[in-house]
DRENVO-286255 format. One line per field, with one value per residue (C-alpha): residue number from 0; residue in one letter; y, z, x. Coordinates in Angstrom, 2 decimals. Layout:
N
num	NUM	...
residu	a	...
c2	Y	...
c3	Z	...
c1	X	...
This chain:
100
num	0	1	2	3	4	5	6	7	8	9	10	11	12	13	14	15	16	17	18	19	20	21	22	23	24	25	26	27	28	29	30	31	32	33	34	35	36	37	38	39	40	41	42	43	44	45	46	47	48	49	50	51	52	53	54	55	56	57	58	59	60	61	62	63	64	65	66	67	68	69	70	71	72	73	74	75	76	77	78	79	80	81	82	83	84	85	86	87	88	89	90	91	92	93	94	95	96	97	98	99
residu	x	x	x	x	x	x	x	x	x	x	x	x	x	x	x	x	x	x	x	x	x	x	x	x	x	x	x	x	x	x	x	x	x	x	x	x	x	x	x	x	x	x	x	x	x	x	x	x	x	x	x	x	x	x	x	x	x	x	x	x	x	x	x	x	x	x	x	x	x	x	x	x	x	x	x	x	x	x	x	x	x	x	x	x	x	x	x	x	x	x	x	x	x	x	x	x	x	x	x	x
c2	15.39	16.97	16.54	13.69	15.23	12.41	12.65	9.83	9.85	8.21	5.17	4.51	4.27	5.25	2.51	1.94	-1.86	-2.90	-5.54	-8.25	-8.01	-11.49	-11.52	-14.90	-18.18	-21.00	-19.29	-18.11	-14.62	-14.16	-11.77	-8.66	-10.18	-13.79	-12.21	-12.36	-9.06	-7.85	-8.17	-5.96	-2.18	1.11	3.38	6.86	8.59	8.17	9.39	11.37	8.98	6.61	8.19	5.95	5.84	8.99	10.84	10.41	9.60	6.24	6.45	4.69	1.70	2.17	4.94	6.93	5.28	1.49	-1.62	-3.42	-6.71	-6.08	-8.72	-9.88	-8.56	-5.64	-1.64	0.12	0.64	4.60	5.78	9.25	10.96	7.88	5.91	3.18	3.46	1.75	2.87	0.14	0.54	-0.33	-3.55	-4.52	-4.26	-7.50	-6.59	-4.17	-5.38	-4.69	-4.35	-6.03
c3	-12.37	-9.03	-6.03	-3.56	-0.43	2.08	4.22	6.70	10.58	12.44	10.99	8.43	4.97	1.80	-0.37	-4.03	-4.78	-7.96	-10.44	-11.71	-15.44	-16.14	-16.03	-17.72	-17.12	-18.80	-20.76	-17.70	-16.75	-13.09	-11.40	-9.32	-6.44	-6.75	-7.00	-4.75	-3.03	-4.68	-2.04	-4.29	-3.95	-4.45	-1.96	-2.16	0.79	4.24	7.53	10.07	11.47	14.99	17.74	20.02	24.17	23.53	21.36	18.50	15.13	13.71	9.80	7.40	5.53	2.40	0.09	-2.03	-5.57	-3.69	-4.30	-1.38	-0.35	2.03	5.01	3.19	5.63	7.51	6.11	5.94	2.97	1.41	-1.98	-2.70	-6.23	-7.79	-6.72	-4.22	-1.48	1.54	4.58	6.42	9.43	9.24	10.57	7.73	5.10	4.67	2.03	-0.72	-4.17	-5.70	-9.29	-10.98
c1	-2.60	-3.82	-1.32	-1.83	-4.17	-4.13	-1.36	-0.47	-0.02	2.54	3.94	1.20	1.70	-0.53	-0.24	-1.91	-2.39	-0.83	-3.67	-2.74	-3.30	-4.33	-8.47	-8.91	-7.77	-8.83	-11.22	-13.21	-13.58	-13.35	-15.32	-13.85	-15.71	-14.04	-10.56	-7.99	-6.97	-3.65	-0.73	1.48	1.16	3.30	3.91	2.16	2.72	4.17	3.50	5.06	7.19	6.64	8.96	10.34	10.95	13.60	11.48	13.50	11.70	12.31	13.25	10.84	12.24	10.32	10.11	7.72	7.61	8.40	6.94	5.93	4.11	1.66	-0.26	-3.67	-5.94	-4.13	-4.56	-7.80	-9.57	-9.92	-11.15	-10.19	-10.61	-12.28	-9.21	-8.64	-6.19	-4.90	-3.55	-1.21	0.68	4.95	3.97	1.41	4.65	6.02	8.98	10.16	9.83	13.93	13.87	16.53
């Protein structure tokens, strides 16, 4: 497995979106194109940090390895090494998935 190359700026996050499994409902297979986009994603990689009026660097409040629910339509789109990635900004997490 060949270490993770994209490194984040500022308060951006790499995130990877998480499928749903189910493909079929009813009988029907959906298309790729008539799916939803995922709002549930793990986070890769995070950025550098934002800094605040002071200076001071303002702590993340995810974690590599969380699951997160990100807006619909925020994040930019990257594929790198065949694989599909998304960077978001702080403000595009909505909340961190707890496992019980």
């Amino acid at each position: 497995m060949s270490k993770m190359k994209i490194k984040p700026i500022g308060d951006r996050v790499l995130v990877e979106a998480i499928e749903d499994k189910e493909q079929v409902k009813g009988g029907i297979v959906i298309p790729d194109s008539a799916k939803e986009k995922p709002l549930e994603a793990k986070v890769i990689a995070l950025g550098t940090g934002k800094v605040d009026e002071d200076g001071k660097r303002i702590e993340f409040d995810v974690k590599v390895g969380d699951v997160v629910l990100t807006s619909k339509y925020g994040g930019t789109e990257v594929k790198y090494d065949g694989k599909e990635y998304k960077l978001v900004s702080t403000s595009d997490i909505l909340a961190v998935i707890e496992s019980k």
